[in-house]
Steps between C-alpha positions, in 0.01 A plus 500: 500500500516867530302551180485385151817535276491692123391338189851450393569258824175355530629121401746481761245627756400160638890431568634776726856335456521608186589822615547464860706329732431458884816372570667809365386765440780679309470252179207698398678674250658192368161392440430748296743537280489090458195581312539827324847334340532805291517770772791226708678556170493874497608492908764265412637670200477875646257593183155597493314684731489275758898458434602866557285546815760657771396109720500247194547178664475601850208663490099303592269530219190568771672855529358603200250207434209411760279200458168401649284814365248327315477403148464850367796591762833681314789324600731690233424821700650707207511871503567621136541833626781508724621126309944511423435417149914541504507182719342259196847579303305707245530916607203681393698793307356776240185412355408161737496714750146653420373126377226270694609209615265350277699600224695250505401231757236322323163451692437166724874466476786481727688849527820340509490275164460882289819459254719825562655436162380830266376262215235322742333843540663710140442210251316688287738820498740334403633654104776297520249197430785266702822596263667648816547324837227471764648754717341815427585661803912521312266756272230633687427668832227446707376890413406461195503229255560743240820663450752189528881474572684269356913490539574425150865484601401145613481406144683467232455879362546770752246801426682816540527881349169538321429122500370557855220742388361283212202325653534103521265498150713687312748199441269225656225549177173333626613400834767252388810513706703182383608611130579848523838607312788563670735659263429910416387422082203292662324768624687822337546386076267774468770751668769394330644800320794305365287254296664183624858623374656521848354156580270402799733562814292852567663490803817604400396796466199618613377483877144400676496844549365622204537351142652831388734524804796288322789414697707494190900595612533745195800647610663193536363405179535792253696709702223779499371538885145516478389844793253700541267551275676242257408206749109623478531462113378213246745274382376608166514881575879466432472158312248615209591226288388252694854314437694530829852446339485833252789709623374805706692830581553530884601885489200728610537687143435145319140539601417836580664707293183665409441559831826677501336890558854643512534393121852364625632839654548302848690206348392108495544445835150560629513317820769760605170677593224300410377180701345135436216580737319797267693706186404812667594644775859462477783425792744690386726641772575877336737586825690216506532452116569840398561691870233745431173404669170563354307696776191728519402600142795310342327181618209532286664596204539279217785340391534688173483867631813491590645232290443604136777293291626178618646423794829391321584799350293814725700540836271675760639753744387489851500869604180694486637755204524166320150467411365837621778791384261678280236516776757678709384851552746597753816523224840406461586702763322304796748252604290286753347175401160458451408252756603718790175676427271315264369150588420221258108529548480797347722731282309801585281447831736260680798770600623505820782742578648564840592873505626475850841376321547831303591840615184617588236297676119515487431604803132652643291572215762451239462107563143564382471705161557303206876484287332740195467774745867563575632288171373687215684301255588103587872560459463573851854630597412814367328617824630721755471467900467821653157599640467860264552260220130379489370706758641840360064639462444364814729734661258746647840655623651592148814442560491725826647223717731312227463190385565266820162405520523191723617777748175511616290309265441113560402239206189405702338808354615833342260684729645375831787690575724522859736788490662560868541869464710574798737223451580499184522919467492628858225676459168386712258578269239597843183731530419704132799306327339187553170580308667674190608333193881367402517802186395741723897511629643303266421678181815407306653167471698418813829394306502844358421692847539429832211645735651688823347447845473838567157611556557822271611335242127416448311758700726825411153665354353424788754660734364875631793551677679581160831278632492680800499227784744200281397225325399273789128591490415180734644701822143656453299337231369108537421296190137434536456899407720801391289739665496603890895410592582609837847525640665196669 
Protein backbone atom coordinates (compact mmCIF):
# COMPACT_ATOMS: atom_id res chain seq x y z
CA UNK A 1 0.00 0.00 0.00
CA UNK A 2 1.35 3.29 -0.95
CA UNK A 3 0.59 4.77 2.47
CA UNK A 4 -2.12 4.98 4.95
CA UNK A 5 -5.57 6.43 3.87
CA UNK A 6 -7.46 9.59 5.96
CA UNK A 7 -9.46 9.14 9.01
CA UNK A 8 -12.61 9.40 7.09
CA UNK A 9 -11.64 6.03 4.96
CA UNK A 10 -9.85 4.27 7.50
CA UNK A 11 -12.64 1.25 7.79
CA UNK A 12 -12.48 0.35 4.32
CA UNK A 13 -8.66 0.34 4.45
CA UNK A 14 -8.22 -3.41 4.95
CA UNK A 15 -10.48 -3.94 1.67
CA UNK A 16 -8.85 -2.10 -1.24
CA UNK A 17 -11.99 -3.14 -3.40
CA UNK A 18 -13.92 -0.95 -1.79
CA UNK A 19 -12.60 1.68 -3.75
CA UNK A 20 -10.54 0.06 -6.28
CA UNK A 21 -10.84 -2.19 -9.01
CA UNK A 22 -7.90 -4.06 -10.80
CA UNK A 23 -9.87 -5.21 -13.43
CA UNK A 24 -10.82 -1.70 -14.39
CA UNK A 25 -9.60 0.86 -13.60
CA UNK A 26 -12.10 3.48 -14.86
CA UNK A 27 -14.97 2.35 -12.20
CA UNK A 28 -13.12 4.28 -9.68
CA UNK A 29 -15.39 6.98 -9.78
CA UNK A 30 -18.36 4.77 -9.63
CA UNK A 31 -16.97 3.68 -6.48
CA UNK A 32 -17.09 6.66 -5.10
CA UNK A 33 -20.03 8.04 -5.65
CA UNK A 34 -21.65 4.39 -4.60
CA UNK A 35 -20.71 5.56 -1.24
CA UNK A 36 -21.07 9.27 -1.01
CA UNK A 37 -24.96 8.65 -2.37
CA UNK A 38 -25.56 12.27 -1.84
CA UNK A 39 -22.88 13.78 -4.13
CA UNK A 40 -24.24 10.74 -7.17
CA UNK A 41 -27.46 12.64 -6.57
CA UNK A 42 -26.17 16.11 -7.15
CA UNK A 43 -24.07 14.62 -10.50
CA UNK A 44 -27.16 13.02 -11.55
CA UNK A 45 -29.53 15.83 -11.02
CA UNK A 46 -27.10 18.74 -12.41
CA UNK A 47 -27.42 20.54 -8.74
CA UNK A 48 -24.94 21.14 -6.23
CA UNK A 49 -21.52 21.82 -6.58
CA UNK A 50 -20.44 18.77 -7.71
CA UNK A 51 -23.58 19.00 -10.26
CA UNK A 52 -22.60 22.27 -12.02
CA UNK A 53 -18.90 21.33 -12.43
CA UNK A 54 -18.16 22.02 -16.37
CA UNK A 55 -17.31 17.49 -16.27
CA UNK A 56 -20.28 16.28 -13.93
CA UNK A 57 -20.54 12.74 -14.75
CA UNK A 58 -17.63 12.37 -16.92
CA UNK A 59 -15.27 13.63 -14.91
CA UNK A 60 -12.74 11.10 -12.08
CA UNK A 61 -13.09 12.20 -8.62
CA UNK A 62 -9.02 11.55 -8.06
CA UNK A 63 -8.70 14.88 -10.17
CA UNK A 64 -9.52 16.81 -7.40
CA UNK A 65 -9.37 14.12 -4.57
CA UNK A 66 -6.02 12.06 -3.81
CA UNK A 67 -5.91 9.24 -1.35
CA UNK A 68 -3.09 7.47 0.43
CA UNK A 69 -1.58 10.67 2.37
CA UNK A 70 -1.83 9.53 5.75
CA UNK A 71 -4.43 9.91 8.28
CA UNK A 72 -3.94 13.60 8.78
CA UNK A 73 -3.71 13.74 4.74
CA UNK A 74 -6.51 16.41 3.04
CA UNK A 75 -8.27 14.69 0.51
CA UNK A 76 -10.94 17.64 0.09
CA UNK A 77 -7.98 19.80 -1.13
CA UNK A 78 -10.27 22.94 -0.81
CA UNK A 79 -9.05 26.37 -1.56
CA UNK A 80 -11.58 28.89 -0.01
CA UNK A 81 -9.85 31.55 -1.68
CA UNK A 82 -10.07 31.05 -5.23
CA UNK A 83 -13.43 28.40 -4.32
CA UNK A 84 -16.76 29.21 -7.25
CA UNK A 85 -19.05 29.68 -4.42
CA UNK A 86 -21.54 30.42 -7.67
CA UNK A 87 -21.15 26.67 -8.54
CA UNK A 88 -23.05 25.42 -5.02
CA UNK A 89 -26.36 27.21 -6.58
CA UNK A 90 -26.17 29.89 -3.86
CA UNK A 91 -24.21 33.37 -5.48
CA UNK A 92 -22.43 35.16 -2.86
CA UNK A 93 -24.03 38.76 -3.67
CA UNK A 94 -23.97 42.14 -1.43
CA UNK A 95 -23.25 41.57 2.02
CA UNK A 96 -22.18 37.48 1.84
CA UNK A 97 -19.70 38.53 -0.06
CA UNK A 98 -17.47 39.91 2.88
CA UNK A 99 -18.78 36.80 5.26
CA UNK A 100 -16.47 33.69 6.53
CA UNK A 101 -17.36 30.68 5.49
CA UNK A 102 -17.90 29.90 8.93
CA UNK A 103 -20.74 32.03 8.96
CA UNK A 104 -22.80 29.88 7.87
CA UNK A 105 -21.31 26.35 7.50
CA UNK A 106 -21.44 25.12 10.92
CA UNK A 107 -18.13 23.64 12.38
CA UNK A 108 -17.32 19.67 12.04
CA UNK A 109 -19.99 19.79 9.40
CA UNK A 110 -20.32 19.03 5.84
CA UNK A 111 -20.16 22.34 3.63
CA UNK A 112 -22.68 21.12 1.41
CA UNK A 113 -25.69 20.27 3.97
CA UNK A 114 -25.60 24.55 4.93
CA UNK A 115 -29.48 25.38 4.10
CA UNK A 116 -29.35 28.35 1.48
CA UNK A 117 -32.88 29.16 2.51
CA UNK A 118 -32.61 32.95 4.32
CA UNK A 119 -34.59 31.70 7.44
CA UNK A 120 -31.83 28.91 8.26
CA UNK A 121 -29.32 31.78 8.70
CA UNK A 122 -32.13 35.21 9.33
CA UNK A 123 -34.46 33.39 11.83
CA UNK A 124 -34.11 35.75 14.24
CA UNK A 125 -34.56 38.93 11.88
CA UNK A 126 -37.33 37.97 10.94
CA UNK A 127 -40.39 40.99 12.12
CA UNK A 128 -42.71 39.29 10.25
CA UNK A 129 -42.62 36.52 13.12
CA UNK A 130 -43.84 33.87 10.09
CA UNK A 131 -47.21 35.93 8.95
CA UNK A 132 -45.60 36.28 5.45
CA UNK A 133 -44.17 33.46 3.30
CA UNK A 134 -40.70 31.96 3.78
CA UNK A 135 -39.29 33.64 0.86
CA UNK A 136 -37.71 36.68 1.98
CA UNK A 137 -35.62 37.12 -0.83
CA UNK A 138 -39.48 38.39 -2.83
CA UNK A 139 -38.69 41.39 -0.07
CA UNK A 140 -35.22 41.68 0.59
CA UNK A 141 -31.89 41.94 -1.21
CA UNK A 142 -28.89 40.42 -0.33
CA UNK A 143 -27.38 44.24 0.49
CA UNK A 144 -29.01 44.91 3.18
CA UNK A 145 -31.64 43.32 5.14
CA UNK A 146 -32.99 46.57 5.89
CA UNK A 147 -34.83 48.57 3.47
CA UNK A 148 -37.31 45.82 1.92
CA UNK A 149 -39.34 45.67 -1.39
CA UNK A 150 -42.29 44.23 -1.50
CA UNK A 151 -44.70 44.38 -4.87
CA UNK A 152 -47.84 45.05 -3.13
CA UNK A 153 -49.54 44.86 -6.51
CA UNK A 154 -49.33 41.07 -5.85
CA UNK A 155 -51.99 41.50 -3.32
CA UNK A 156 -55.11 42.36 -2.99
CA UNK A 157 -54.49 46.32 -2.45
CA UNK A 158 -52.13 47.93 -4.83
CA UNK A 159 -49.99 50.75 -2.95
CA UNK A 160 -49.81 53.69 -5.14
CA UNK A 161 -49.72 57.80 -5.07
CA UNK A 162 -48.71 58.51 -1.49
CA UNK A 163 -49.54 54.95 -0.29
CA UNK A 164 -46.07 54.05 -1.62
CA UNK A 165 -44.22 56.44 0.81
CA UNK A 166 -46.06 55.36 4.03
CA UNK A 167 -43.69 52.91 5.66
CA UNK A 168 -45.11 49.19 5.95
CA UNK A 169 -46.02 50.25 9.93
CA UNK A 170 -48.05 52.88 9.15
CA UNK A 171 -51.07 50.54 8.15
CA UNK A 172 -49.45 47.20 9.41
CA UNK A 173 -49.75 48.60 13.44
CA UNK A 174 -47.35 46.29 15.44
CA UNK A 175 -46.12 44.23 12.67
CA UNK A 176 -49.44 42.60 11.76
CA UNK A 177 -49.96 42.24 8.09
CA UNK A 178 -53.14 39.93 7.82
CA UNK A 179 -56.01 42.41 9.11
CA UNK A 180 -55.17 45.62 7.76
CA UNK A 181 -58.27 47.62 6.17
CA UNK A 182 -58.73 47.84 2.80
CA UNK A 183 -61.32 50.40 2.21
CA UNK A 184 -60.05 54.44 2.57
CA UNK A 185 -62.47 55.16 6.17
CA UNK A 186 -60.16 52.36 7.78
CA UNK A 187 -57.28 54.22 7.89
CA UNK A 188 -58.51 57.97 6.92
CA UNK A 189 -62.11 58.52 9.41
CA UNK A 190 -59.90 60.97 10.91
CA UNK A 191 -59.62 62.91 7.37
CA UNK A 192 -62.88 62.81 6.56
CA UNK A 193 -64.02 66.38 6.07
CA UNK A 194 -67.49 65.35 5.00
CA UNK A 195 -68.37 63.63 8.32
CA UNK A 196 -69.64 60.39 6.85
CA UNK A 197 -72.39 62.33 4.69
CA UNK A 198 -70.92 61.38 1.30
CA UNK A 199 -70.59 57.77 2.51
CA UNK A 200 -67.40 55.55 2.57
CA UNK A 201 -66.52 55.17 -1.27
CA UNK A 202 -63.53 57.99 -0.71
CA UNK A 203 -62.51 56.92 -3.83
CA UNK A 204 -64.88 58.55 -5.80
CA UNK A 205 -63.44 61.31 -5.31
CA UNK A 206 -60.34 61.71 -3.92
CA UNK A 207 -57.01 60.04 -5.30
CA UNK A 208 -53.85 58.14 -3.51
CA UNK A 209 -52.32 61.14 -4.38
CA UNK A 210 -53.09 63.23 -1.72
CA UNK A 211 -56.29 63.21 0.49
CA UNK A 212 -56.92 66.82 -0.55
CA UNK A 213 -56.24 66.14 -4.27
CA UNK A 214 -60.08 65.12 -5.05
CA UNK A 215 -60.87 63.86 -8.33
CA UNK A 216 -64.34 65.14 -7.97
CA UNK A 217 -65.81 65.97 -11.88
CA UNK A 218 -67.29 69.40 -10.65
CA UNK A 219 -67.95 70.62 -13.88
CA UNK A 220 -69.80 67.81 -14.82
CA UNK A 221 -71.45 67.99 -11.61
CA UNK A 222 -72.38 71.64 -10.85
CA UNK A 223 -71.54 73.00 -13.96
CA UNK A 224 -68.83 75.32 -12.32
CA UNK A 225 -65.22 74.13 -13.80
CA UNK A 226 -63.04 74.04 -10.98
CA UNK A 227 -59.14 76.03 -12.57
CA UNK A 228 -56.60 77.49 -11.28
CA UNK A 229 -56.49 78.59 -8.19
CA UNK A 230 -60.17 77.27 -7.57
CA UNK A 231 -58.86 73.54 -7.91
CA UNK A 232 -56.09 74.40 -5.00
CA UNK A 233 -59.09 75.50 -2.76
CA UNK A 234 -61.03 73.68 0.24
CA UNK A 235 -64.18 72.25 -0.50
CA UNK A 236 -65.32 74.37 2.35
CA UNK A 237 -63.60 77.63 1.11
CA UNK A 238 -66.61 77.91 -1.30
CA UNK A 239 -68.88 75.43 0.67
CA UNK A 240 -68.89 77.33 4.21
CA UNK A 241 -71.87 75.66 5.32
CA UNK A 242 -70.65 72.55 5.39
CA UNK A 243 -73.98 71.39 3.40
CA UNK A 244 -72.85 70.63 -0.17
CA UNK A 245 -76.40 71.05 -1.77
CA UNK A 246 -76.89 75.03 -0.68
CA UNK A 247 -77.17 76.78 -4.02
CA UNK A 248 -73.92 78.72 -4.87
CA UNK A 249 -73.47 81.65 -7.40
CA UNK A 250 -71.05 80.55 -10.25
CA UNK A 251 -70.47 84.25 -11.62
CA UNK A 252 -67.02 85.67 -10.41
CA UNK A 253 -69.08 88.76 -8.79
CA UNK A 254 -71.11 86.09 -6.56
CA UNK A 255 -67.98 85.73 -4.51
CA UNK A 256 -65.76 88.47 -4.96
CA UNK A 257 -67.53 91.31 -5.27
CA UNK A 258 -65.57 92.87 -2.57
CA UNK A 259 -62.71 92.14 -4.29
CA UNK A 260 -64.19 94.07 -7.09
CA UNK A 261 -61.42 97.31 -6.87
CA UNK A 262 -63.11 98.91 -9.90
CA UNK A 263 -66.31 99.36 -7.60
CA UNK A 264 -68.16 97.97 -10.84
CA UNK A 265 -66.79 100.65 -13.39
CA UNK A 266 -65.38 97.58 -15.58
CA UNK A 267 -68.63 95.60 -15.57
CA UNK A 268 -69.31 91.90 -14.05
CA UNK A 269 -67.46 90.18 -16.37
CA UNK A 270 -64.13 89.94 -14.61
CA UNK A 271 -62.63 87.08 -16.39
CA UNK A 272 -62.76 89.34 -19.54
CA UNK A 273 -59.40 90.33 -17.90
CA UNK A 274 -58.93 88.56 -14.90
CA UNK A 275 -57.84 84.74 -14.65
CA UNK A 276 -58.53 81.46 -12.45
CA UNK A 277 -54.81 81.07 -11.89
CA UNK A 278 -54.25 84.50 -9.57
CA UNK A 279 -56.95 87.75 -9.45
CA UNK A 280 -54.12 89.92 -10.30
CA UNK A 281 -52.34 90.33 -12.97
CA UNK A 282 -54.93 90.40 -15.51
CA UNK A 283 -54.98 88.87 -19.35
CA UNK A 284 -56.68 91.28 -20.83
CA UNK A 285 -55.78 91.79 -24.50
CA UNK A 286 -56.10 95.95 -24.69
CA UNK A 287 -55.09 95.77 -28.68
CA UNK A 288 -57.22 93.29 -29.67
CA UNK A 289 -60.24 94.30 -27.45
CA UNK A 290 -60.23 97.88 -27.92
CA UNK A 291 -57.42 98.33 -31.02
CA UNK A 292 -55.36 100.61 -28.98
CA UNK A 293 -52.42 98.80 -27.37
CA UNK A 294 -51.10 99.61 -24.05
CA UNK A 295 -47.30 100.23 -24.64
CA UNK A 296 -44.42 101.98 -22.79
CA UNK A 297 -45.92 104.14 -20.00
CA UNK A 298 -49.54 103.24 -20.93
CA UNK A 299 -48.71 99.69 -19.79
CA UNK A 300 -48.21 100.51 -16.30
CA UNK A 301 -50.97 102.64 -15.87
CA UNK A 302 -53.93 101.68 -14.02
CA UNK A 303 -57.04 100.87 -15.23
CA UNK A 304 -58.88 103.85 -13.78
CA UNK A 305 -56.62 106.74 -15.11
CA UNK A 306 -58.03 106.61 -18.04
CA UNK A 307 -61.32 105.04 -17.38
CA UNK A 308 -63.11 107.30 -14.85
CA UNK A 309 -67.02 106.41 -15.31
CA UNK A 310 -68.12 103.12 -16.44
CA UNK A 311 -67.28 101.45 -19.26
CA UNK A 312 -71.00 101.41 -20.46
CA UNK A 313 -71.55 104.81 -20.68
CA UNK A 314 -67.61 106.69 -21.05
CA UNK A 315 -66.43 106.00 -24.74
CA UNK A 316 -62.58 106.45 -24.91
CA UNK A 317 -60.93 108.01 -27.93
CA UNK A 318 -57.82 106.51 -29.24
CA UNK A 319 -55.86 109.54 -30.53
CA UNK A 320 -53.25 111.08 -28.33
CA UNK A 321 -55.29 114.66 -27.97
CA UNK A 322 -57.82 112.26 -26.46
CA UNK A 323 -56.31 111.97 -23.18
CA UNK A 324 -53.47 114.51 -23.48
CA UNK A 325 -55.06 117.88 -25.39
CA UNK A 326 -54.44 120.12 -22.51
CA UNK A 327 -50.79 119.01 -22.23
CA UNK A 328 -50.39 120.11 -25.81
CA UNK A 329 -48.10 123.06 -25.86
CA UNK A 330 -47.60 123.24 -29.48
CA UNK A 331 -51.45 124.78 -30.20
CA UNK A 332 -54.21 124.37 -32.39
CA UNK A 333 -52.27 125.34 -35.04
CA UNK A 334 -49.76 122.27 -35.18
CA UNK A 335 -51.46 119.81 -37.30
CA UNK A 336 -49.10 116.70 -36.90
CA UNK A 337 -49.91 113.93 -34.55
CA UNK A 338 -48.21 113.40 -31.58
CA UNK A 339 -46.70 110.09 -32.04
CA UNK A 340 -44.62 111.12 -35.02
CA UNK A 341 -42.45 112.72 -32.39
CA UNK A 342 -43.24 111.67 -28.85
CA UNK A 343 -42.98 107.99 -27.79
CA UNK A 344 -45.09 106.23 -25.19
CA UNK A 345 -42.15 105.96 -22.55
CA UNK A 346 -42.06 109.25 -21.95
CA UNK A 347 -44.20 112.40 -22.69
CA UNK A 348 -41.37 114.69 -22.28
CA UNK A 349 -37.87 112.78 -22.59
CA UNK A 350 -38.95 110.10 -25.09
CA UNK A 351 -39.25 112.51 -28.46
CA UNK A 352 -37.82 111.49 -31.40
CA UNK A 353 -38.26 113.69 -34.45
CA UNK A 354 -36.65 113.17 -37.81
CA UNK A 355 -35.94 116.68 -39.19
CA UNK A 356 -34.41 115.27 -42.29
CA UNK A 357 -38.26 115.10 -43.56
CA UNK A 358 -38.79 118.93 -43.26
CA UNK A 359 -37.42 121.73 -45.26
CA UNK A 360 -34.40 122.20 -43.60
CA UNK A 361 -32.18 119.43 -42.33
CA UNK A 362 -29.79 119.26 -39.37
CA UNK A 363 -26.90 119.04 -40.91
CA UNK A 364 -23.05 119.57 -39.26
CA UNK A 365 -23.43 121.11 -36.01
CA UNK A 366 -27.07 121.86 -36.30
CA UNK A 367 -27.72 117.96 -35.72
CA UNK A 368 -26.04 118.65 -32.37
CA UNK A 369 -27.50 121.78 -30.40
CA UNK A 370 -30.55 121.09 -28.66
CA UNK A 371 -34.48 122.09 -30.17
CA UNK A 372 -34.69 125.27 -27.41
CA UNK A 373 -31.86 126.87 -29.15
CA UNK A 374 -33.48 127.52 -32.53
CA UNK A 375 -37.31 126.89 -31.12
CA UNK A 376 -37.83 129.56 -28.70
CA UNK A 377 -41.37 128.79 -28.23
CA UNK A 378 -42.68 124.89 -28.75
CA UNK A 379 -45.14 125.93 -31.45
CA UNK A 380 -42.24 125.27 -33.47
CA UNK A 381 -43.40 126.45 -37.00
CA UNK A 382 -42.68 129.76 -36.05
CA UNK A 383 -38.95 129.48 -36.96
CA UNK A 384 -37.28 130.70 -39.92
CA UNK A 385 -34.45 128.89 -42.14
CA UNK A 386 -32.09 131.27 -43.39
CA UNK A 387 -28.59 131.35 -41.82
CA UNK A 388 -28.79 135.52 -40.73
CA UNK A 389 -31.86 134.38 -38.95
CA UNK A 390 -29.98 132.97 -35.86
CA UNK A 391 -26.68 133.79 -36.83
CA UNK A 392 -27.38 137.59 -37.62
CA UNK A 393 -24.38 138.61 -34.30
CA UNK A 394 -22.32 136.14 -35.59
CA UNK A 395 -21.89 137.92 -38.75
CA UNK A 396 -18.49 139.42 -38.24
CA UNK A 397 -19.29 140.71 -41.87
CA UNK A 398 -22.37 143.01 -40.99
CA UNK A 399 -24.16 142.54 -43.66
CA UNK A 400 -21.10 143.41 -46.01
CA UNK A 401 -21.48 140.18 -48.01
CA UNK A 402 -25.48 139.66 -47.73
CA UNK A 403 -27.09 137.19 -46.21
CA UNK A 404 -26.09 133.90 -48.28
CA UNK A 405 -24.11 132.64 -45.67
CA UNK A 406 -23.77 128.98 -46.70
CA UNK A 407 -21.88 130.73 -49.62
CA UNK A 408 -18.95 130.10 -47.88
CA UNK A 409 -19.88 129.01 -44.48
CA UNK A 410 -20.40 125.16 -43.73
CA UNK A 411 -22.69 123.74 -40.71
CA UNK A 412 -19.62 121.83 -39.43
CA UNK A 413 -18.56 125.07 -37.82
CA UNK A 414 -19.25 128.83 -38.29
CA UNK A 415 -15.51 129.47 -38.19
CA UNK A 416 -14.58 127.22 -41.16
CA UNK A 417 -15.25 128.97 -44.13
CA UNK A 418 -14.14 128.05 -48.12
CA UNK A 419 -14.74 130.97 -50.35
CA UNK A 420 -13.04 130.31 -53.99
CA UNK A 421 -12.29 133.89 -54.72
CA UNK A 422 -11.33 133.67 -58.31
CA UNK A 423 -14.12 131.51 -59.33
CA UNK A 424 -16.82 132.74 -57.97
CA UNK A 425 -15.76 136.76 -58.65
CA UNK A 426 -12.81 136.61 -61.04
CA UNK A 427 -10.74 138.13 -59.00
CA UNK A 428 -7.54 135.99 -57.58
CA UNK A 429 -7.31 137.34 -54.43
CA UNK A 430 -2.95 136.73 -54.75
CA UNK A 431 0.07 138.46 -52.92
CA UNK A 432 -1.26 141.64 -50.36
CA UNK A 433 -5.02 140.75 -51.23
CA UNK A 434 -4.69 137.51 -49.80
CA UNK A 435 -3.62 138.66 -46.21
CA UNK A 436 -6.24 141.57 -45.86
CA UNK A 437 -9.62 141.26 -44.48
CA UNK A 438 -13.19 140.74 -46.55
CA UNK A 439 -14.43 144.72 -45.24
CA UNK A 440 -11.40 146.02 -46.25
CA UNK A 441 -13.01 146.01 -50.10
CA UNK A 442 -16.22 145.19 -49.39
CA UNK A 443 -17.30 147.94 -47.11
CA UNK A 444 -20.97 148.09 -48.14
CA UNK A 445 -23.28 145.26 -48.56
CA UNK A 446 -22.67 143.53 -51.87
CA UNK A 447 -26.47 143.57 -52.99
CA UNK A 448 -26.30 147.27 -52.71
CA UNK A 449 -22.75 147.69 -54.60
CA UNK A 450 -20.95 145.85 -56.84
CA UNK A 451 -16.98 146.05 -56.36
CA UNK A 452 -15.09 146.74 -59.85
CA UNK A 453 -11.91 144.83 -60.74
CA UNK A 454 -10.13 147.68 -61.53
CA UNK A 455 -7.17 148.18 -59.46
CA UNK A 456 -8.02 152.06 -59.03
CA UNK A 457 -11.08 151.59 -57.98
CA UNK A 458 -9.32 150.66 -54.66
CA UNK A 459 -5.86 152.14 -54.91
CA UNK A 460 -6.82 155.67 -56.65
CA UNK A 461 -5.05 157.42 -53.37
CA UNK A 462 -2.37 155.52 -53.92
CA UNK A 463 -1.85 156.37 -57.59
CA UNK A 464 1.20 159.22 -58.02
CA UNK A 465 0.72 159.31 -61.44
CA UNK A 466 -2.50 161.48 -60.83
CA UNK A 467 -4.46 159.24 -63.80
CA UNK A 468 -1.72 159.80 -65.92
CA UNK A 469 -0.69 156.22 -67.20
CA UNK A 470 -4.78 154.48 -67.18
CA UNK A 471 -6.26 152.49 -64.83
CA UNK A 472 -4.40 149.23 -65.46
CA UNK A 473 -1.77 149.76 -62.73
CA UNK A 474 -0.70 145.86 -62.98
CA UNK A 475 1.28 146.66 -66.43
CA UNK A 476 3.77 147.95 -63.69
CA UNK A 477 2.65 147.25 -60.20
CA UNK A 478 2.41 143.37 -58.75
CA UNK A 479 0.09 142.55 -55.87
CA UNK A 480 2.43 141.48 -53.20
CA UNK A 481 3.43 145.47 -52.98
CA UNK A 482 2.29 148.86 -54.50
CA UNK A 483 5.59 150.26 -54.33
CA UNK A 484 8.66 149.76 -56.91
CA UNK A 485 6.45 148.96 -60.34
CA UNK A 486 8.62 148.80 -63.25
CA UNK A 487 7.45 148.84 -66.82
CA UNK A 488 6.53 145.55 -68.60
Amino acid sequence: MPGKIANAHAKLEETCTNCHDRTDRGRQSALCLACHKDIAADVRDRRGYHGRMPNAGAGKCVGCHTEHLGRDGDIVRLNKLEFDHERTGFTLAGAHRALACASCHKSGEAYRKAEPACLSCHKKDDYHEGQLAATCGDCHNPDSWAGARFDHSKTAFGLTGSHLEVSCGGCHLGGRYKPAPKVCVGCHATDDAHRGERGDDCGKCHTTTGWKEAKFDHLKQTGFALLGHHSRMDCLGCHRSGNFKDKLPKDCVGCHKADDSHAGRLGVKCESCHGNDEWRPVKYDHLAQTKFALVGIHAKLDCHVCHTASVATQKLGSDCVACHKAANPHGAKFKTACDSCHGQQDWHSDISFDHDLTKFPLLGLHNVVSCAQCHRTQAFTDVKSRCIDCHKKDDVHKGGLGDKCDTCHTPNAWAVWVFDHQKQTGFALSGAHGKIKCADCHRRPAAEVKLSQDCVSCHQKDDIHAGQFGRQCQRCHGTVTFQGGRAR
